[in-house]
C-alpha positions in Angstrom: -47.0 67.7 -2.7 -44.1 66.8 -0.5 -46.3 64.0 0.8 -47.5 62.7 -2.2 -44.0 62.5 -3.8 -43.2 60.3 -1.2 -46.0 58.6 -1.1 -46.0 57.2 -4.5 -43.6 58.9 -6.9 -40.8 58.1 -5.1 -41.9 54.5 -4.4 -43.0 53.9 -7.9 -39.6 55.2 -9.4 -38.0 52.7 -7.1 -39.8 50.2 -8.2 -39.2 50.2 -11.7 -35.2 50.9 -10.8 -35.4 47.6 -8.8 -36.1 46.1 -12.3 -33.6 48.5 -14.3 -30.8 47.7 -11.8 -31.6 43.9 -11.0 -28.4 42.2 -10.8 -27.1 38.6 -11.0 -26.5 38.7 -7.1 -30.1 38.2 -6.7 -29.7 35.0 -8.0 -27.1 34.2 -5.7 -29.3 35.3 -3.1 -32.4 33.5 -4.2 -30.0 30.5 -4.4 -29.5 31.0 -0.1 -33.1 30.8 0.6 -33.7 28.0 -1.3 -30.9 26.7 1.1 -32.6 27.7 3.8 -35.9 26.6 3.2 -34.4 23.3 2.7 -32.7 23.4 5.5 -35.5 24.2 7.6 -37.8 21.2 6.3 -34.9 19.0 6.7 -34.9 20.1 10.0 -38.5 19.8 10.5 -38.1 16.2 9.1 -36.0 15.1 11.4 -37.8 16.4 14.5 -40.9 14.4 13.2 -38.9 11.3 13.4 -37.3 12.1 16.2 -40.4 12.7 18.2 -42.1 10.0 16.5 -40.0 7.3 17.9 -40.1 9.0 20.8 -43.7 9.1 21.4 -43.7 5.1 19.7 -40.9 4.3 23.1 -43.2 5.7 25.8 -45.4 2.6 26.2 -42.0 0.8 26.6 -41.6 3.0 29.3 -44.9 2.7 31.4 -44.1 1.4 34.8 -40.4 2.9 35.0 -38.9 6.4 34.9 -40.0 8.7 32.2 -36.9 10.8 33.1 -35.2 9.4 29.9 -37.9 10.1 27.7 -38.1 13.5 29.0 -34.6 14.0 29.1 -35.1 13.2 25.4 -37.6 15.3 24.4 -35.8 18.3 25.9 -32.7 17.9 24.8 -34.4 17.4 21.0 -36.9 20.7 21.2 -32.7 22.4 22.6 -30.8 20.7 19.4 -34.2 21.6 16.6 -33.9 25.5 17.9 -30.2 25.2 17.6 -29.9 23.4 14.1 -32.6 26.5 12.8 -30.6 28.9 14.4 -27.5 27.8 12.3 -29.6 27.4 9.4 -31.0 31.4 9.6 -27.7 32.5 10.7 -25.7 31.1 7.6 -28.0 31.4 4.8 -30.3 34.5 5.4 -26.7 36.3 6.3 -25.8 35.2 3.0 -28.8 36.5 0.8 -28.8 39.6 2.7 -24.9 40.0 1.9 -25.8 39.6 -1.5 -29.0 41.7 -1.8 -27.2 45.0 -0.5 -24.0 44.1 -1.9 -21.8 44.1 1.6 -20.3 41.9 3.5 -21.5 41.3 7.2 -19.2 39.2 9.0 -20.5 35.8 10.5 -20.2 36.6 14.4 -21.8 40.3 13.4 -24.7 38.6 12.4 -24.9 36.2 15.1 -25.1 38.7 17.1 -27.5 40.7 15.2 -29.8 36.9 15.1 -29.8 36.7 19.0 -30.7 40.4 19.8 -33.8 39.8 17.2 -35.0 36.4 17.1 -34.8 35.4 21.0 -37.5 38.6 21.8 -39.3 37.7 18.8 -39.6 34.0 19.5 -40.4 34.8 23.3 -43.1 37.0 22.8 -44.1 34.4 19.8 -44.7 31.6 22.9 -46.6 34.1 24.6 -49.1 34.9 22.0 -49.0 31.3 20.9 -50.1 29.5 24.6 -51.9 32.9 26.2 -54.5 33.3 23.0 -56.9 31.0 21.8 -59.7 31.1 19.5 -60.1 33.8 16.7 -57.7 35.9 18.7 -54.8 33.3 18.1 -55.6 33.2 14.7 -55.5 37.0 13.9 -52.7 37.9 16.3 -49.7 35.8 15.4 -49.9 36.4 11.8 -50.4 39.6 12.2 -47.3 39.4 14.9 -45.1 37.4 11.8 -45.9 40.3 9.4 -44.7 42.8 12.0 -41.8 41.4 13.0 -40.8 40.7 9.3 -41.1 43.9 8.3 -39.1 45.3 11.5 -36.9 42.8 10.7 -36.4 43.9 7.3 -36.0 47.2 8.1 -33.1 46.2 10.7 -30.8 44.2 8.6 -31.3 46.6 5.9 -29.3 49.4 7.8 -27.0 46.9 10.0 -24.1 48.4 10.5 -22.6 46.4 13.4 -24.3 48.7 16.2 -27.3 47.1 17.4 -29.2 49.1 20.0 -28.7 52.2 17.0 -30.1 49.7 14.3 -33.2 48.7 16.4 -33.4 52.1 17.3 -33.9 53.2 14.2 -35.4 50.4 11.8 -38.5 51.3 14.7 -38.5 54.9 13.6 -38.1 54.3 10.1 -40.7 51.9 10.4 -43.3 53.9 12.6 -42.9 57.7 11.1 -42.0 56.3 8.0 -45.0 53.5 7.6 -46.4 55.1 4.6 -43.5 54.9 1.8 -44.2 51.2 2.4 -47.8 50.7 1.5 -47.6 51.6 -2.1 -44.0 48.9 -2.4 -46.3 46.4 -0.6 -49.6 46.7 -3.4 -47.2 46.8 -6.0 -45.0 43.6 -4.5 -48.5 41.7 -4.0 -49.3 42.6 -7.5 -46.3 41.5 -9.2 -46.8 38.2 -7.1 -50.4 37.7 -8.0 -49.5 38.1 -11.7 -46.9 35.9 -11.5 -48.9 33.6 -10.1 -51.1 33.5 -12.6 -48.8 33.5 -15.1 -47.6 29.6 -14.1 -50.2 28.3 -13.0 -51.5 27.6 -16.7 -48.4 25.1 -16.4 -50.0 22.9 -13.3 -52.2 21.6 -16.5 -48.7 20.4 -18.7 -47.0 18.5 -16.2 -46.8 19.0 -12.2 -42.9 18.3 -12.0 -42.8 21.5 -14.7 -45.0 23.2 -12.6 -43.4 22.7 -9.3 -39.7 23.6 -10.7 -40.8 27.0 -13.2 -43.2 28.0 -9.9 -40.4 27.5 -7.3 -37.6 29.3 -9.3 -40.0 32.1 -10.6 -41.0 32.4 -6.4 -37.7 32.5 -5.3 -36.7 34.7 -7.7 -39.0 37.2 -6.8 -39.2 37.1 -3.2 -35.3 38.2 -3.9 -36.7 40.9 -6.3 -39.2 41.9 -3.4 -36.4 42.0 -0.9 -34.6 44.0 -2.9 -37.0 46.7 -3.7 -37.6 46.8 -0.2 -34.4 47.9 0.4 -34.5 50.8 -2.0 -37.6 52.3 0.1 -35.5 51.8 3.6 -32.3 53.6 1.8 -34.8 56.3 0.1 -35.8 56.9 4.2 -32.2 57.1 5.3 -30.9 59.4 2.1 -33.7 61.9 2.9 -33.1 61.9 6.5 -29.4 62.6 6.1 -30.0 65.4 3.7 -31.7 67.2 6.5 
């Protein structure tokens, strides 16, 4: 019975608290990922043109050093990763300070992004140039889904201490895997009826379309966030009761 309760009582009362306690912070934080999506295809604009005219100089090149070029190139790929960097850093420290309602300071969370991301992003390169095939295209999404759930877990109970975060965002997340599958159906649920809900509008107008799908998104991957926060806190609460 024990199990069961927390397998989908507890879950399911959290989810319909997520609704009865949603609060106009969310919007602030949906408002920061829409300023960090937009920051990273700004970024990913830019580095297209960048290369472009890179690539469109080489023949200009043939016949003479291609130190420049490469010189280019690298220093490019360098300044990209640095520019998304910034862009996580400031805006997903932002929505996350909004979703649980507490400040982490700036440097905190730097530090937080470089303990995470660099691992994540090496073992990413690894995955991405040592498979190929099917295996490729099984792996890393089922490496992103990982890691963002990890991830989720992590920032959820950041308290400034690293190691003791990682630490236990992978024990939550291991021992405590199955007070997230029932938050996960009903998050993909919500999503697919939402979904269906606008898409009726693709056949009024696109531009409507585009801005009542976006805003509805962002507004509930905030919602999801949310919720999922509610399930790492339940895991915490009944741990400290012990």
């Amino acid at each position: 019975m024990k199990f069961l309760g927390e397998f989908i009582v507890e879950p399911w009362t959290l989810f319909l608290d997520s609704f009865k306690k949603f609060k106009l912070q969310l919007v602030h934080a949906a408002f920061f990922d829409l300023c960090f999506y937009a920051g990273f295809l700004l970024v990913y604009v830019c580095g297209f043109f960048l290369f472009n005219n890179i690539i469109l100089n080489l023949p200009i090149q043939v016949g003479k050093s291609l130190t420049p070029v490469l010189a280019a190139m690298i220093g490019g790929i360098v300044l990209l990763f640095a520019l998304l960097f910034i862009n996580t850093v400031i805006f997903k420290n932002l929505a996350w300070n909004y979703t649980l309602e507490r400040k982490t300071k700036l440097w905190s969370f730097i530090k937080f992004s470089l303990a995470t991301v660099l691992p994540w992003f090496a073992v990413f390169l690894l995955l991405r140039y040592g498979l190929t095939g099917f295996a490729q295209v099984v792996v890393i999404p089922l490496y992103a889904l990982i890691y963002i759930y990890f991830i989720g877990i992590a920032r959820t109970l950041y308290d400034g201490k690293i190691k003791k975060t990682i630490g236990r965002a992978f024990e939550i997340g291991i021992f405590k895997l199955y007070k997230f599958i029932l938050p996960a159906v009903l998050m993909f649920l919500v999503l697919f009826i939402a979904s269906g809900l606008t898409s009726f509008l693709i056949n009024v107008n696109d531009n409507l379309f585009f801005i009542t799908s976006t805003v509805v998104f962002l507004m509930l991957f905030a919602w999801a966030r949310y919720y999922f926060t509610f399930i790492v806190k339940s895991c915490t609460e009944r741990k400290n009761k012990k």
